[in-house]
C-alpha positions in Angstrom: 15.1 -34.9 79.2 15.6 -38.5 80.0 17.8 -39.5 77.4 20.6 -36.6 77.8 20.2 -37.8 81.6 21.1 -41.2 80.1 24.1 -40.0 77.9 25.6 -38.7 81.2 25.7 -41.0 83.1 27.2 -43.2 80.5 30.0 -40.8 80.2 30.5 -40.6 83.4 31.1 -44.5 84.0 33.4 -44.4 80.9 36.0 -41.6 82.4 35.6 -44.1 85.3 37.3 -47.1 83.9 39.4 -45.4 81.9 40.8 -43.7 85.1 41.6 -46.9 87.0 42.9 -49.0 84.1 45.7 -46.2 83.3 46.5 -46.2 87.5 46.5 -50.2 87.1 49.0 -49.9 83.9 51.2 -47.4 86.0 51.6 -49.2 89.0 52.8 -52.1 87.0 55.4 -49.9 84.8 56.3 -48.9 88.6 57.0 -52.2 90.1 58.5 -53.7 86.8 61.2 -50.7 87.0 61.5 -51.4 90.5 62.2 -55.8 90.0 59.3 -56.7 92.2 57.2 -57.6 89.4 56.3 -60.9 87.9 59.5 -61.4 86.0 59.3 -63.0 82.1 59.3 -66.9 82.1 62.2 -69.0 80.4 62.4 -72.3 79.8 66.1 -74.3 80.2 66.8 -77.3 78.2 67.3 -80.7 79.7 70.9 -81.6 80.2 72.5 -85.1 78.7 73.6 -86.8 82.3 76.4 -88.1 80.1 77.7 -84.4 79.5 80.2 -83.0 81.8 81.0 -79.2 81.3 84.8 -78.3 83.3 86.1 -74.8 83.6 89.7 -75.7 82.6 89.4 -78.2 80.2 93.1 -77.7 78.7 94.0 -79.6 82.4 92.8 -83.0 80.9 95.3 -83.8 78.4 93.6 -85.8 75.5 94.8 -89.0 73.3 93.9 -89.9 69.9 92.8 -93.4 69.5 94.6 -95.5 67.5 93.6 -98.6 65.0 94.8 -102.1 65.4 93.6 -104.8 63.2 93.0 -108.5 64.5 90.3 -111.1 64.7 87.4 -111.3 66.8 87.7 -113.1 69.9 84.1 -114.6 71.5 84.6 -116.0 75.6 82.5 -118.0 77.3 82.8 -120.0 80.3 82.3 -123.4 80.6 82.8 -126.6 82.8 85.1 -129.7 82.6 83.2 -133.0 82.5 84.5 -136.9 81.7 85.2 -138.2 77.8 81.3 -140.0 78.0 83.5 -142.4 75.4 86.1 -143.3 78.1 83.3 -143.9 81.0 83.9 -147.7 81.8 81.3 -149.1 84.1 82.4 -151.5 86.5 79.2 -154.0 87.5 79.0 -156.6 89.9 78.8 -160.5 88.1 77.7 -161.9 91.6 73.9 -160.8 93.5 75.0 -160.8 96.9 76.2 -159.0 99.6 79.6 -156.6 99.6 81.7 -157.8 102.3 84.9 -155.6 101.2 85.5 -152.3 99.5 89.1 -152.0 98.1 88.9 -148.5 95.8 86.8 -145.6 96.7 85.4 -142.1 95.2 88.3 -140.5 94.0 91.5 -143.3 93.8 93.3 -144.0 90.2 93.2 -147.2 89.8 95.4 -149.6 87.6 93.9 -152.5 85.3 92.8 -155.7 86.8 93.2 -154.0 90.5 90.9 -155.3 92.9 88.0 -153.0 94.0 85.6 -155.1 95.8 84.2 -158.1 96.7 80.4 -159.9 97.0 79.5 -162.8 98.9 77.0 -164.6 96.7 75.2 -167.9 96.5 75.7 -167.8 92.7 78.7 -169.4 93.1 77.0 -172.4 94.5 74.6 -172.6 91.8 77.3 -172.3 89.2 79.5 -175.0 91.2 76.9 -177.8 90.9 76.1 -177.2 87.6 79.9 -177.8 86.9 80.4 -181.1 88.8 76.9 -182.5 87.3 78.6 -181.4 83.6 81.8 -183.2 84.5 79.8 -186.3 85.9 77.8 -186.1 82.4 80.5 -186.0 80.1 82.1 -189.0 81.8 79.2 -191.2 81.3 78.6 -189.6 77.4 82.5 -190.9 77.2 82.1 -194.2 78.5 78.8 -194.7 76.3 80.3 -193.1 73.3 83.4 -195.9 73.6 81.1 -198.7 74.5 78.6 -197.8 71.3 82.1 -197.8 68.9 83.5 -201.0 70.3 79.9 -202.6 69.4 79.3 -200.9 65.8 83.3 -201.8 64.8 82.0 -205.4 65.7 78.8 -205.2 63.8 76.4 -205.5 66.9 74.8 -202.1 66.7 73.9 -200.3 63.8 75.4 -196.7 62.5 72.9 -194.9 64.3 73.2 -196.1 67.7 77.3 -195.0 67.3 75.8 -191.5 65.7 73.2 -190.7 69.0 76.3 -191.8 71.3 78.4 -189.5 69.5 76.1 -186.8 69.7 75.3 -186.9 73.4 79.2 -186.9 74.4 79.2 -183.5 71.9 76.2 -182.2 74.0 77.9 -183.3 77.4 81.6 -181.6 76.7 79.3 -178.4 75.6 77.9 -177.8 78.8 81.0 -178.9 80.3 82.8 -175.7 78.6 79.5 -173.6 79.5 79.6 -174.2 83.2 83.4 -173.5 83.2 83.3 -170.7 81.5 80.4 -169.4 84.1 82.7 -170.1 87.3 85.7 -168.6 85.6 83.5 -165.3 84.8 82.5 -165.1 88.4 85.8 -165.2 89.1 86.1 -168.7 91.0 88.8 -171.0 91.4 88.1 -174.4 89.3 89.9 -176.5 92.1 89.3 -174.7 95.3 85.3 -173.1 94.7 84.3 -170.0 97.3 81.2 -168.4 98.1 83.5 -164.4 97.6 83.1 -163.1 94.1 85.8 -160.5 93.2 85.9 -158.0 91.2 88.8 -156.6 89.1 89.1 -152.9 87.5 88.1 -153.9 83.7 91.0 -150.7 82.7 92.9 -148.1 84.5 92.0 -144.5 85.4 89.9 -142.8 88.0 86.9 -143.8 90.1 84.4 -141.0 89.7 81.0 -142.4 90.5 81.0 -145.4 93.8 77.3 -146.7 94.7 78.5 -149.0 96.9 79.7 -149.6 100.8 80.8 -151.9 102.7 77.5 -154.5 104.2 75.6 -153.1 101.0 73.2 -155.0 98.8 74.1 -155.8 94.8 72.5 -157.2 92.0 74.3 -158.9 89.1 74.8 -156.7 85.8 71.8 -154.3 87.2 72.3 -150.5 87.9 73.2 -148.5 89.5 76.5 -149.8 88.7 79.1 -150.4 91.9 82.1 -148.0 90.6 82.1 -145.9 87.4 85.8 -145.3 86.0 87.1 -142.5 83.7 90.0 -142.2 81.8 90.5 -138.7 82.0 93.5 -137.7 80.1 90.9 -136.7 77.3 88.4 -134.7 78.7 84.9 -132.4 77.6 84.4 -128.9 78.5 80.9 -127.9 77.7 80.5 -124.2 77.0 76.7 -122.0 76.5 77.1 -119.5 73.7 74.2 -117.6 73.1 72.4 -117.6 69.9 74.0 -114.4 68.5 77.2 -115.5 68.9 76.7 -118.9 67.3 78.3 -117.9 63.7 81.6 -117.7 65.1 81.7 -121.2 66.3 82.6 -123.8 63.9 83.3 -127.2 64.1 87.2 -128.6 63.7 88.0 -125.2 65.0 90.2 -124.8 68.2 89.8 -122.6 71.1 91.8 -121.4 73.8 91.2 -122.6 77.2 91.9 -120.3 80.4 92.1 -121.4 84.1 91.3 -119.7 86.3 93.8 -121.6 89.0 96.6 -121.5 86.7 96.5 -118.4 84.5 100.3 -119.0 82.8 98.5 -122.0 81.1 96.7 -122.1 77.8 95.2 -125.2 76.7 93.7 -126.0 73.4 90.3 -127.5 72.7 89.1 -128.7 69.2 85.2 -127.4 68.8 83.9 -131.0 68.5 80.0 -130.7 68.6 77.5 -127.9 68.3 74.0 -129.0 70.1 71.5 -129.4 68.0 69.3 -128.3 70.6 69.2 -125.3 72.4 68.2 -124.1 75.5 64.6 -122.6 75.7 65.1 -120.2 79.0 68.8 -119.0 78.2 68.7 -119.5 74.4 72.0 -120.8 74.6 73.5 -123.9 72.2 75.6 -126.6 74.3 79.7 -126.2 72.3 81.7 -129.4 73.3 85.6 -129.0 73.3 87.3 -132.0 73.4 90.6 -131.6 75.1 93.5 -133.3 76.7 94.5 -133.1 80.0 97.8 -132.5 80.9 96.9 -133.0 84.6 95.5 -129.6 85.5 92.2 -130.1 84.6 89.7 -131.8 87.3 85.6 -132.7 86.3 83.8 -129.6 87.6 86.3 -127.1 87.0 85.5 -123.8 85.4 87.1 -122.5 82.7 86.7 -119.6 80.1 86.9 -120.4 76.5 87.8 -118.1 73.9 86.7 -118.6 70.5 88.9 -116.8 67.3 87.0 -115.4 64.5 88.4 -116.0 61.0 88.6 -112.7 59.2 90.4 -110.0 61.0 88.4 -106.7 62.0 89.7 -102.9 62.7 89.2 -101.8 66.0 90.0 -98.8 67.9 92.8 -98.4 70.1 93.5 -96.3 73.8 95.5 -96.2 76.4 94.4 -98.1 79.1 94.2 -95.6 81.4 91.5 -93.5 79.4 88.8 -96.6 79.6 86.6 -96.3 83.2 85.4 -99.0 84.9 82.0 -97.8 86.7 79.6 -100.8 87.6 81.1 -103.2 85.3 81.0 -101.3 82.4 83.6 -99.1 80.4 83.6 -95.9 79.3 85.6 -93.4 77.4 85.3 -89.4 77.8 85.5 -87.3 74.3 85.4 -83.4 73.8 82.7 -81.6 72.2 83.8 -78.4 72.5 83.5 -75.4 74.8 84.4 -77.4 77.9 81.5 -79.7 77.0 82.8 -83.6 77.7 80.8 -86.3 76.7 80.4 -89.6 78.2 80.6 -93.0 76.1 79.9 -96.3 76.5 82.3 -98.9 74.8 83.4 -102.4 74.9 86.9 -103.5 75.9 88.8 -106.1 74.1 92.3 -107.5 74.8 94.9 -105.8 76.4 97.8 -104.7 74.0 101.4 -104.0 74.9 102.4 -100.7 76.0 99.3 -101.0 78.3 97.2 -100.0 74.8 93.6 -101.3 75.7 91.5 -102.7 72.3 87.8 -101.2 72.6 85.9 -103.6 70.1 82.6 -101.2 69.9 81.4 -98.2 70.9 84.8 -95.9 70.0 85.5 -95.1 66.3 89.6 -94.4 65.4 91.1 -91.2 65.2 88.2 -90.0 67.8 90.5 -88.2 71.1 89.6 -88.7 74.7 90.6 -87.6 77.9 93.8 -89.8 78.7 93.4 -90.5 82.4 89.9 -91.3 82.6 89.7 -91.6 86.2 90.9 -88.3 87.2 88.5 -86.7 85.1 85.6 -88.8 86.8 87.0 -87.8 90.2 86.9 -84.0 89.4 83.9 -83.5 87.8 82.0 -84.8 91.1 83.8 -82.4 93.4 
């Protein structure tokens, strides 16, 4: 009795569940057929940000890229500075006091032009030690004769004559020493003055003055009074970076730019390659050693451009397909089905017929969109 009471109630809880789960399945048959349902999920593939799809793309007439072969060209900037070689100091021979500056920062000056003058005591010194040598040499003279006028007469023996001799040698010695020393500092002989002046030892321009007027000097000590430069041979030192390096060599010549006079191309022979480079930049210190034709002042920046020696093929477009966007270049190529694809390239030299080179990043024969910019300007509407 208790078990068939059992089995019933079992079946009864069965045709329960299996009553609501059909309602359940029904109701979501209904709403499915109805689009209020949970609808199937699908997941969308990330887009390239350098992929541009157009509606029209036949509007954005394309240009094959042409080939053009030539060397490759390195730039880099650099800075004029003096010939070290043609750096003439210009010291003072006198400690004393300046009491007048003829030349300052700046001025060409001409050999043996005045630049300035010291009032020194050294000139005193140097005076007295010239009128004691003259009063010497006298009295060596007059000794010398009286010791040769007794040895000719056999009252003094040979080497009484030989010490005379040798003390009027001594005394016309330091005669020619002392002159020498006034003439140096730059003294008249006859008419001795405490003013030392001082001459430019060669011609060209003053480009370092430690002195001014009322100012202290010392003889032959730094910091030198004027510094003067020849500069119709200058230096323009240059960083290249360590990649770049192996198209640098030494005798080569590279072509200088300036930025004030861009009609004018100087040349620069590659005269020195540092040794040494620099820890923080990794760059190598490249010394060009050119002449100046008068356009070039020390300071001046300048860009260098450094000439490979084997001639590369690189790709060729007009210049109107390359865009500049936050200084860099790119170029747009088709990939089909309206898809246009953004690349990233490196610009060369301009080429006539407003052709612009693009060293990397653009292989020849590849098309792009012709007028870059007008592409860029619709795909952003």
């Amino acid at each position: 009795m208790n078990r068939l009471f059992l089995f019933e109630i079992s079946l009864c809880l069965g045709l329960v569940l299996l009553s609501a789960g059909c309602e359940r399945k029904v109701k979501a048959q209904t709403a499915l057929a109805d689009g209020t349902g949970p609808v199937a999920t699908r997941v969308e593939p990330d887009m390239d940000p350098n992929n541009f799809k157009v509606d029209h793309p036949e509007q954005f007439p394309l240009a094959t890229a042409g080939e053009h072969a030539s060397a490759p060209e390195l730039n880099a900037t650099g800075a004029v500075n003096p010939d070290v070689s043609r750096q003439v100091p210009v010291p003072s021979l006198a400690s004393g006091r300046v009491v007048e500056v003829d030349a300052r920062l700046g001025d060409e000056v001409k050999k043996d032009q005045l630049l300035f003058k010291v009032r020194s005591s050294d000139i005193a010194g140097a005076f007295s030690d010239y009128r004691k040598a003259i009063k010497n040499e006298e009295l060596a003279r007059i000794q010398l004769d009286r010791a040769k006028l007794l040895f000719d007469n056999g009252a003094v023996p040979r080497s009484a004559f030989e010490i005379a001799q040798n003390a009027e040698d001594n005394a016309k010695v330091d005669l020619e020493t002392t002159t020498e020393h006034l003439r140096l500092l730059g003294s008249d002989l006859d008419h001795p003055t405490g003013i030392v002046e001082v001459f430019a030892p060669v011609s060209g321009v003053i480009t370092d003055q430690q002195i001014t007027t009322a100012s202290g000097v010392q003889a032959l000590t730094p910091p030198n009074p004027f510094t003067i430069s020849d500069l119709s041979h200058v230096w323009i030192i240059c960083d290249v970076y360590e990649n770049n390096l192996p198209q640098v060599h030494l005798g080569e010549y590279a072509d200088i730019h300036l930025a004030a006079y861009p009609d004018r191309v100087l040349k620069g022979r590659i005269g020195n390659i540092a040794p040494v480079m620099d820890p923080n930049l990794r760059t190598a210190k490249v010394r060009l050693e050119v002449e100046n034709p008068g356009l070039l002042r020390l300071g001046m920046f300048v860009t260098a451009t450094f000439h490979g020696l084997t001639a590369e093929k690189h790709a060729t477009v007009p210049a109107t397909a390359v865009l500049h966007l936050h200084d860099r270049e790119f170029v747009y190529t088709p990939r089909g089905n309206g898809v246009f694809q953004r690349l990233e390239v490196t610009t060369g030299n301009l080429l006539p017929d407003n052709v612009q080179e693009i060293v990397r990043g653009l292989q020849p024969g590849t098309q792009v969109v012709s007028n870059a910019l007008v592409f860029q300007n619709t795909v952003e509407q």
